[in-house]
N, CA, C and O atoms as CSV, one atom per row, in Angstrom:
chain,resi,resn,atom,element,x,y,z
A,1,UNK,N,N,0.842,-1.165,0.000
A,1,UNK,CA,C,0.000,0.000,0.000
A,1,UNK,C,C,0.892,1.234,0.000
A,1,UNK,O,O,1.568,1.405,1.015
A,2,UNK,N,N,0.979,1.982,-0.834
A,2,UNK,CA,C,1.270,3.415,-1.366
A,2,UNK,C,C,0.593,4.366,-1.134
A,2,UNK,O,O,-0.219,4.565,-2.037
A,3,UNK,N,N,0.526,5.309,-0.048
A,3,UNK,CA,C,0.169,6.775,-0.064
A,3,UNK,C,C,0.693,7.461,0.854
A,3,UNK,O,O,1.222,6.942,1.837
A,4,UNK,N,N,0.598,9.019,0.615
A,4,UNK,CA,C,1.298,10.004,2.000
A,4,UNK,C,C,0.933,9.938,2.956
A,4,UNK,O,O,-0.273,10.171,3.040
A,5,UNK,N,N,1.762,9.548,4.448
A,5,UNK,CA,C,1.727,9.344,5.444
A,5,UNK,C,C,3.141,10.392,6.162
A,5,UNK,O,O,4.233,10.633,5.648
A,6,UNK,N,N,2.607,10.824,7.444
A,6,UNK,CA,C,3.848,10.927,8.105
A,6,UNK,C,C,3.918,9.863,9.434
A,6,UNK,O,O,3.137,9.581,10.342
A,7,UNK,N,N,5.355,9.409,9.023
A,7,UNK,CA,C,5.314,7.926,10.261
A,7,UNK,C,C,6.272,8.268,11.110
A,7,UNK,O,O,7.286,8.934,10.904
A,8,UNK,N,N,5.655,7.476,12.645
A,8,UNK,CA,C,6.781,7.251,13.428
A,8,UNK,C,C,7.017,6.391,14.073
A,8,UNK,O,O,6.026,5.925,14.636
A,9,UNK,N,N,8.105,5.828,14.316
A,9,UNK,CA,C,8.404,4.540,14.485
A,9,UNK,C,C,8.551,3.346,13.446
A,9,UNK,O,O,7.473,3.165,12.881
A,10,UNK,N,N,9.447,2.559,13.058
A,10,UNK,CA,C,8.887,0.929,12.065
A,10,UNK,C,C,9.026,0.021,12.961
A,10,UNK,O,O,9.619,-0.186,14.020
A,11,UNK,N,N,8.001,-0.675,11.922
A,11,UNK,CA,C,8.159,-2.058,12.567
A,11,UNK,C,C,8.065,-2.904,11.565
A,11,UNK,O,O,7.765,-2.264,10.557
A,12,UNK,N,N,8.205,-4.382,11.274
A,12,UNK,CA,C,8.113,-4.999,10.119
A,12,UNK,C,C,6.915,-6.009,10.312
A,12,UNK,O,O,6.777,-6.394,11.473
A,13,UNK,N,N,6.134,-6.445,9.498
A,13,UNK,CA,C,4.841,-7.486,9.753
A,13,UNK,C,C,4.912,-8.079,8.073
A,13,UNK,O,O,5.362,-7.663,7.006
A,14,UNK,N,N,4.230,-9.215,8.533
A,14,UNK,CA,C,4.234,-9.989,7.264
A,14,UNK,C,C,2.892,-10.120,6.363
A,14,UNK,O,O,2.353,-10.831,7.211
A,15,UNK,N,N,2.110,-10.046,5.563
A,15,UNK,CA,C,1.159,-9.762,5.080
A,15,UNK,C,C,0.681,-11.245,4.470
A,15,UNK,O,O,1.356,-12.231,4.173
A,16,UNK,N,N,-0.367,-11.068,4.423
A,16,UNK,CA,C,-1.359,-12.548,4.121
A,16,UNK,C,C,-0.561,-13.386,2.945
A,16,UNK,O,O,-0.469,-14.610,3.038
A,17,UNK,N,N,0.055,-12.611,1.750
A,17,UNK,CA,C,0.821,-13.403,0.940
A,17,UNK,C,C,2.234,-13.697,0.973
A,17,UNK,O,O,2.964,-14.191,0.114
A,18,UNK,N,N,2.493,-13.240,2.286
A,18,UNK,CA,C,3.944,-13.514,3.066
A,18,UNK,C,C,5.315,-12.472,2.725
A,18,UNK,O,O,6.527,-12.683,2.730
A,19,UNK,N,N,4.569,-11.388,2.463
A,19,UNK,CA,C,5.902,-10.842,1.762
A,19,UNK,C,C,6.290,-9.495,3.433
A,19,UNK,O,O,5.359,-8.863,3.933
A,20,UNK,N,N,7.152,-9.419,3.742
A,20,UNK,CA,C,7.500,-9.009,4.318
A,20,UNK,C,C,7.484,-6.974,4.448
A,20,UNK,O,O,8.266,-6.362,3.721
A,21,UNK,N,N,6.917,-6.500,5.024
A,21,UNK,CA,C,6.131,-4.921,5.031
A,21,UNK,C,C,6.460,-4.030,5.924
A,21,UNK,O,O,5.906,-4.034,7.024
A,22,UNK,N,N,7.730,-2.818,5.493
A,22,UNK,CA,C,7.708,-1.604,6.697
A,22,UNK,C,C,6.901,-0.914,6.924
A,22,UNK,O,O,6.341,-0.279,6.030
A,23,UNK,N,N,6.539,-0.800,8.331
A,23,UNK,CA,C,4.940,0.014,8.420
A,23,UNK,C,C,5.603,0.900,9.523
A,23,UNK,O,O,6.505,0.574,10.294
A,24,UNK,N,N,4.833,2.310,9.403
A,24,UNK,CA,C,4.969,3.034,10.584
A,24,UNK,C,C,4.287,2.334,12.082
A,24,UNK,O,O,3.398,1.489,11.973
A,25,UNK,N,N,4.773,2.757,13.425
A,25,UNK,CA,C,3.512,2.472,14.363
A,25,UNK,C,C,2.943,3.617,14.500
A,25,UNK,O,O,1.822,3.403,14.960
A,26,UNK,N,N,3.092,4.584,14.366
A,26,UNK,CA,C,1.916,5.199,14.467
A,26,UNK,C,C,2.421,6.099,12.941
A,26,UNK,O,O,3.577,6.289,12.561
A,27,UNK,N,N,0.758,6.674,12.076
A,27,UNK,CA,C,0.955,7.165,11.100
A,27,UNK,C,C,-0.310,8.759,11.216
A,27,UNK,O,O,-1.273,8.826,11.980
A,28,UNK,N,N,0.008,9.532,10.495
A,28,UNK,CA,C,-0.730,10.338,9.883
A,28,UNK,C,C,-1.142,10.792,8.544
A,28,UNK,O,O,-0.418,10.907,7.555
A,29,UNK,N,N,-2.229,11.001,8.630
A,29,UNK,CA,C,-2.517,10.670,6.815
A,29,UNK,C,C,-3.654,12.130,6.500
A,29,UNK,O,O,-4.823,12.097,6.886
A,30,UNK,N,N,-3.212,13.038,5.938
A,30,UNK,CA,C,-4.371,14.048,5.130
A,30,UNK,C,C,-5.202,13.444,4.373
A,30,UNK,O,O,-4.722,13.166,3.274
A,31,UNK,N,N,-6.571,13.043,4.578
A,31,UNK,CA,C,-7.033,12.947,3.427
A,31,UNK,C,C,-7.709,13.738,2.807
A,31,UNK,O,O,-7.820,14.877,3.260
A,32,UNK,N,N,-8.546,13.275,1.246
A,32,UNK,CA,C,-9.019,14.529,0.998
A,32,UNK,C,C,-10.209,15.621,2.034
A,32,UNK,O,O,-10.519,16.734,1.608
A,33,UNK,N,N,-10.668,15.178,3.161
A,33,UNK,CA,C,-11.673,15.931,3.614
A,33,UNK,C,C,-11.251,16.275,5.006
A,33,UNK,O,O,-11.373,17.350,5.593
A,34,UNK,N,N,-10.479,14.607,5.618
A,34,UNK,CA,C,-10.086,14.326,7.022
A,34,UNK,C,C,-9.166,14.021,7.380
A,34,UNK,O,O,-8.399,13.754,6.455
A,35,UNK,N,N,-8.567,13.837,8.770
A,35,UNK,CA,C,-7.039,13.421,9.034
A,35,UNK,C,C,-7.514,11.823,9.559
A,35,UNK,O,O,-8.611,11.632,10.082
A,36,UNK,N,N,-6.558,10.781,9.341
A,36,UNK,CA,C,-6.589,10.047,9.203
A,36,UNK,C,C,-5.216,9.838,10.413
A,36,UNK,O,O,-4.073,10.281,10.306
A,37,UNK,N,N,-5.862,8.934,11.654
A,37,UNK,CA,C,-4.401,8.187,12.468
A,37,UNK,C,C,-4.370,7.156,12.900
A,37,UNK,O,O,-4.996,6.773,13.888
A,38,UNK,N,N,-3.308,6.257,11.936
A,38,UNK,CA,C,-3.241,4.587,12.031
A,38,UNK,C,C,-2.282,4.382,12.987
A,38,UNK,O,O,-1.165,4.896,12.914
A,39,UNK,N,N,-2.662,3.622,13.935
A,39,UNK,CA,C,-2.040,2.959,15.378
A,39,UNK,C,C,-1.708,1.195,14.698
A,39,UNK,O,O,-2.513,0.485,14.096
A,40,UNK,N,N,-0.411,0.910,15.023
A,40,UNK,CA,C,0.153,-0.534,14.684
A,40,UNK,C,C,0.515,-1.092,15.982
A,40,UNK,O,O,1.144,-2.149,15.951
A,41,UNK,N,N,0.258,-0.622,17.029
A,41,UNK,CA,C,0.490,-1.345,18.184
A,41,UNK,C,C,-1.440,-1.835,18.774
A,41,UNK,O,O,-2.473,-1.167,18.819
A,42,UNK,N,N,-1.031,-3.703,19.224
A,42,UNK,CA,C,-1.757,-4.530,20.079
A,42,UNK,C,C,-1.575,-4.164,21.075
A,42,UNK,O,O,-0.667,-3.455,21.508
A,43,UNK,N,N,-2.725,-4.767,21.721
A,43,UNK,CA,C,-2.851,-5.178,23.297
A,43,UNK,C,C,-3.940,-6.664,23.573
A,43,UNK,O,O,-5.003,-6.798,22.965
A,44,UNK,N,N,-3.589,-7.346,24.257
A,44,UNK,CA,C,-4.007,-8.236,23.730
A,44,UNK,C,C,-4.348,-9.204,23.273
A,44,UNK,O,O,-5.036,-10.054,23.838
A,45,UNK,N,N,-3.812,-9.253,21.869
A,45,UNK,CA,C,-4.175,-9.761,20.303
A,45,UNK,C,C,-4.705,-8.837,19.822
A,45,UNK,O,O,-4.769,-9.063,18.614
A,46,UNK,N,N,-5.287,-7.576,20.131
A,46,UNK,CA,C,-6.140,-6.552,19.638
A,46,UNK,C,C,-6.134,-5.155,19.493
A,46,UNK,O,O,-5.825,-4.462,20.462
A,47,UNK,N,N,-6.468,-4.585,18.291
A,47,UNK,CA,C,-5.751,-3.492,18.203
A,47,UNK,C,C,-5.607,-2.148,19.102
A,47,UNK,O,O,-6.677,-1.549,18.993
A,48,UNK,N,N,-5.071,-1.714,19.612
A,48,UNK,CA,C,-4.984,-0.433,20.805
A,48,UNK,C,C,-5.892,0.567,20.241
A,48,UNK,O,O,-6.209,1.244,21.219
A,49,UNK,N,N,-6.381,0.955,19.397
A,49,UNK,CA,C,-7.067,1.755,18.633
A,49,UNK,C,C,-8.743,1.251,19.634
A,49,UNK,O,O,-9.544,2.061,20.099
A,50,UNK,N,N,-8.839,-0.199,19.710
A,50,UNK,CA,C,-10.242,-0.102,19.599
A,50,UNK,C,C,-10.738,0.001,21.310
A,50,UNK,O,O,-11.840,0.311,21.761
A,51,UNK,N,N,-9.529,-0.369,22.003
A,51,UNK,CA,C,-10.179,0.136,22.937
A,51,UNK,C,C,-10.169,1.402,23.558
A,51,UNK,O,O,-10.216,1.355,24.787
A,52,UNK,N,N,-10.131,2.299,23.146
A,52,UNK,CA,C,-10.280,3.523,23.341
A,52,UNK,C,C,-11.878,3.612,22.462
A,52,UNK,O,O,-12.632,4.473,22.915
A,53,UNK,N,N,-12.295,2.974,21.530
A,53,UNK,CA,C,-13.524,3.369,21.054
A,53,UNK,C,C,-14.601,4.511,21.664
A,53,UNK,O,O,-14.386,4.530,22.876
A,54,UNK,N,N,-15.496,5.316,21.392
A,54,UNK,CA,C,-16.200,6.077,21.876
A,54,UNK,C,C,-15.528,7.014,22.477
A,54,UNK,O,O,-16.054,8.114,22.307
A,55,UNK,N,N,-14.373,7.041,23.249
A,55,UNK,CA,C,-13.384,7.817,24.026
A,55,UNK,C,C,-12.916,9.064,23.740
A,55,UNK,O,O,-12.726,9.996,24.520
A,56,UNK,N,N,-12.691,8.994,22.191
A,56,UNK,CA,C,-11.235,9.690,21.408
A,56,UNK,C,C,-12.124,10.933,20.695
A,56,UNK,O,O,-11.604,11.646,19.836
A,57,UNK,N,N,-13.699,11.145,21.194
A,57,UNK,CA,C,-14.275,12.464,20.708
A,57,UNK,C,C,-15.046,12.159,19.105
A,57,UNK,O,O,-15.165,10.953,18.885
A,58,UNK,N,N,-15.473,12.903,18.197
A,58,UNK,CA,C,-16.741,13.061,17.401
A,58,UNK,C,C,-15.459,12.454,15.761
A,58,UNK,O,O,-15.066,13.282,14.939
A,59,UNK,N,N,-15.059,10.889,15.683
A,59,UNK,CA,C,-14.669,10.693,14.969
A,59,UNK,C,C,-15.144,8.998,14.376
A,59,UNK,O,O,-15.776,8.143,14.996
A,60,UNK,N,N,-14.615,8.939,13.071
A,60,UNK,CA,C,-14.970,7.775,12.815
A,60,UNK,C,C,-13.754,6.558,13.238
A,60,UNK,O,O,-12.650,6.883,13.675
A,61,UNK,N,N,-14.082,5.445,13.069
A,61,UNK,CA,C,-13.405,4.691,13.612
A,61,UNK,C,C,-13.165,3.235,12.658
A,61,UNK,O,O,-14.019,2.683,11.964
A,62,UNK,N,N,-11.835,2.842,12.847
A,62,UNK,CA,C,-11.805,1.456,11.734
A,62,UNK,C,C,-11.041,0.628,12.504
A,62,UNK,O,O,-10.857,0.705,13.719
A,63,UNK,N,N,-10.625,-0.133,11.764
A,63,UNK,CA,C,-10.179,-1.568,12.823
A,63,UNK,C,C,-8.502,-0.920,13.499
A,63,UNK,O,O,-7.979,-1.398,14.506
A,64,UNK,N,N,-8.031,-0.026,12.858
A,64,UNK,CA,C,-6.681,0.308,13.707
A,64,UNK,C,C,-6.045,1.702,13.688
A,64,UNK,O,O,-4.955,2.159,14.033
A,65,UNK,N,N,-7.308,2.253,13.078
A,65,UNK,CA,C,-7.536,3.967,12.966
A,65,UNK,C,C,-8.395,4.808,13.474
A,65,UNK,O,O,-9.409,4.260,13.906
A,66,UNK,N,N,-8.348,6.058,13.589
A,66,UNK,CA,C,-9.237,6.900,13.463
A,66,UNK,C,C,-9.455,7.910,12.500
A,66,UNK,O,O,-8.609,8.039,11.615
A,67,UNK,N,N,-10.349,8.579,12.518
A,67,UNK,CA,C,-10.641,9.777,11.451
A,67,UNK,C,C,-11.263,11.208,12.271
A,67,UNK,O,O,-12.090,11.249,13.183
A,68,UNK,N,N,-10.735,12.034,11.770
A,68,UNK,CA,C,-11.357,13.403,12.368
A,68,UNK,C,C,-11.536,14.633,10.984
A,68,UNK,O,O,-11.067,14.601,9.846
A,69,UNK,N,N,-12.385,15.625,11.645
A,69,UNK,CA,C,-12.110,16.530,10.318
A,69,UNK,C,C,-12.006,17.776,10.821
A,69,UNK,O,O,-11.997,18.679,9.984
A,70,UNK,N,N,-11.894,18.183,12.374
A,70,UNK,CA,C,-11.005,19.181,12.950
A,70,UNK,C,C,-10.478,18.589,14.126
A,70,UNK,O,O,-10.799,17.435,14.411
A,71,UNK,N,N,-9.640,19.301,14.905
A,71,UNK,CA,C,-8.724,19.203,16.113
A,71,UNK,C,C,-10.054,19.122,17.079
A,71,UNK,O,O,-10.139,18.191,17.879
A,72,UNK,N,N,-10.964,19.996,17.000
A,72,UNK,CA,C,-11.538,20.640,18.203
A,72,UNK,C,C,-12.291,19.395,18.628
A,72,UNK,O,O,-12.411,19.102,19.818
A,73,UNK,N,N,-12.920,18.487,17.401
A,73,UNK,CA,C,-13.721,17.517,17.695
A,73,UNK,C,C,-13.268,16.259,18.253
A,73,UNK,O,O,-14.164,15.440,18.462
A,74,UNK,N,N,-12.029,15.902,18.555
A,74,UNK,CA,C,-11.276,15.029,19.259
A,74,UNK,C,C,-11.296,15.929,20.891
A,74,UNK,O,O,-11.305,17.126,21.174
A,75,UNK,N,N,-11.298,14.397,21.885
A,75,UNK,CA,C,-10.479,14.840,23.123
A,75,UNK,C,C,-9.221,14.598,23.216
A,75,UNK,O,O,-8.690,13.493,23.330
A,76,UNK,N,N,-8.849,15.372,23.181
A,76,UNK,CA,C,-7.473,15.818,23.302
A,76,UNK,C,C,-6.518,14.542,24.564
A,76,UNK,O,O,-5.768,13.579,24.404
A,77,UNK,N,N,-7.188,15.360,25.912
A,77,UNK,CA,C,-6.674,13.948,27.068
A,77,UNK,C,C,-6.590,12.648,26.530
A,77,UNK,O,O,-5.556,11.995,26.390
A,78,UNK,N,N,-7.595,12.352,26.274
A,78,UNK,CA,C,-8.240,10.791,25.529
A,78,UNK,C,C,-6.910,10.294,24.668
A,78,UNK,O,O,-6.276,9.284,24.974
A,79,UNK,N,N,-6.603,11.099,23.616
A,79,UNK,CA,C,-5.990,11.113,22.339
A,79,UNK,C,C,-4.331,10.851,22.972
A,79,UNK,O,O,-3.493,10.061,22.537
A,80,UNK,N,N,-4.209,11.819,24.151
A,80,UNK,CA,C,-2.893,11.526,24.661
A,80,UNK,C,C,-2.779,10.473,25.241
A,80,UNK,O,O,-1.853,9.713,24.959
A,81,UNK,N,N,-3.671,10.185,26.166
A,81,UNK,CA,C,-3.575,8.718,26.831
A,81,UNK,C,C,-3.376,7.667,25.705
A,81,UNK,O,O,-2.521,6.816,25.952
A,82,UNK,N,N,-3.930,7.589,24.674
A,82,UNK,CA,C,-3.849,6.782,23.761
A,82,UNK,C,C,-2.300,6.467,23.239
A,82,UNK,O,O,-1.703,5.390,23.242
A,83,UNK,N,N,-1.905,7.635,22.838
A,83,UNK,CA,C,-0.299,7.415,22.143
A,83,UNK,C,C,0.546,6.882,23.008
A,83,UNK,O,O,1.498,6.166,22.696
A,84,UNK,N,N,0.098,7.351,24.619
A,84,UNK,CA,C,0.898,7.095,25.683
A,84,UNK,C,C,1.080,5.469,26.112
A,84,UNK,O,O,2.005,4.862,26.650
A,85,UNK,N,N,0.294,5.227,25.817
A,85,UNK,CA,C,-0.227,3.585,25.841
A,85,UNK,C,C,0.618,3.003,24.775
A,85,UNK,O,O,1.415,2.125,25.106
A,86,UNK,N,N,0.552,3.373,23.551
A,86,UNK,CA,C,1.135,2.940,22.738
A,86,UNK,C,C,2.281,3.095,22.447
A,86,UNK,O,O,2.888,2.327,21.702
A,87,UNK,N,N,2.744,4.051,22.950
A,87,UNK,CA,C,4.560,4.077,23.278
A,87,UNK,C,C,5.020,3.065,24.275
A,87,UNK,O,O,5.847,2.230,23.905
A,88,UNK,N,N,4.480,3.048,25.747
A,88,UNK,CA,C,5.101,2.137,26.443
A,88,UNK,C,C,4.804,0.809,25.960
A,88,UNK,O,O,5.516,-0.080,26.427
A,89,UNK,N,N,3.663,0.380,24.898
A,89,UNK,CA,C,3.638,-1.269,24.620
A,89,UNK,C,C,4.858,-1.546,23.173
A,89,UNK,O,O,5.266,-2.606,22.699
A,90,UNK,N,N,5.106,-0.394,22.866
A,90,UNK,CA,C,5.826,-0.072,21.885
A,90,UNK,C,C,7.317,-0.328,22.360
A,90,UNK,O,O,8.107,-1.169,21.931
A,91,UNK,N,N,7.425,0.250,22.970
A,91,UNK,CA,C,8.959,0.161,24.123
A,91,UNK,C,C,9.057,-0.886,25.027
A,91,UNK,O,O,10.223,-1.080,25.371
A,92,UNK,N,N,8.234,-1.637,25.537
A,92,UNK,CA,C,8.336,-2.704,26.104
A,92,UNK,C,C,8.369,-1.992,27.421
A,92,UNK,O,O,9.054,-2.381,28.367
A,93,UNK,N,N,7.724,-1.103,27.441
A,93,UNK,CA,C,7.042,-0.398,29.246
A,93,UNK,C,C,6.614,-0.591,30.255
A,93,UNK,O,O,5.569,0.050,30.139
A,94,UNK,N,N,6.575,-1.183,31.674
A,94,UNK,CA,C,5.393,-2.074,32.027
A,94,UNK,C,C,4.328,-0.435,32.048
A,94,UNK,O,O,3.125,-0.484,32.303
C-alpha cells in the first residue's frame, strides 16, 4: 500500500501473501476531507485503537484507525492517553 503518510516509528509485519512490510507504528494521513491516524500497536491480540472506542471524541473509527475533520472535535486527554499507551507497549514499558 502506497500513499502520504507521516510515520513514526517501524516495525516490520508480514502480510497474508507472506511478503515481508515496513509500516509506521503510528501514522498520519491528510485525506481529501479528514485526518486520518493509524495505530500498529496490540494489546491483547487486539488493536490499541479499539479500545479507546467512543473515548477519542466526534470521529470515525476502523479496525486500527481513526478519522477526524477538525482538532476541536477530538479529546485531546483521551488522544494523549492513547499514544501514551502505545509508546510504552511499543517500548516494552510495564
Amino acid at each position: 500500500m502506497r500513499f502520504k503518510m507521516i510515520g513514526y516509528g517501524k516495525f516490520h509485519y508480514l502480510t497474508k501473501s507472506g511478503q515481508q512490510v515496513e509500516w509506521p507504528v503510528v501514522g498520519v494521513a491528510l485525506q481529501k476531507s479528514y485526518i486520518s491516524v493509524y495505530l500498529s500497536v496490540t494489546k491483547d491480540g487486539a488493536p490499541l485503537v479499539q479500545s479507546y472506542a467512543g473515548r477519542l471524541g466526534e470521529c470515525r473509527m476502523g479496525r486500527n484507525n481513526f478519522s477526524f475533520v477538525r482538532f476541536d472535535d477530538l479529546n485531546p486527554a483521551t488522544v494523549s492517553a492513547l499514544l501514551a499507551e502505545a509508546d510504552r507497549i511499543f517500548n516494552g514499558k510495564p
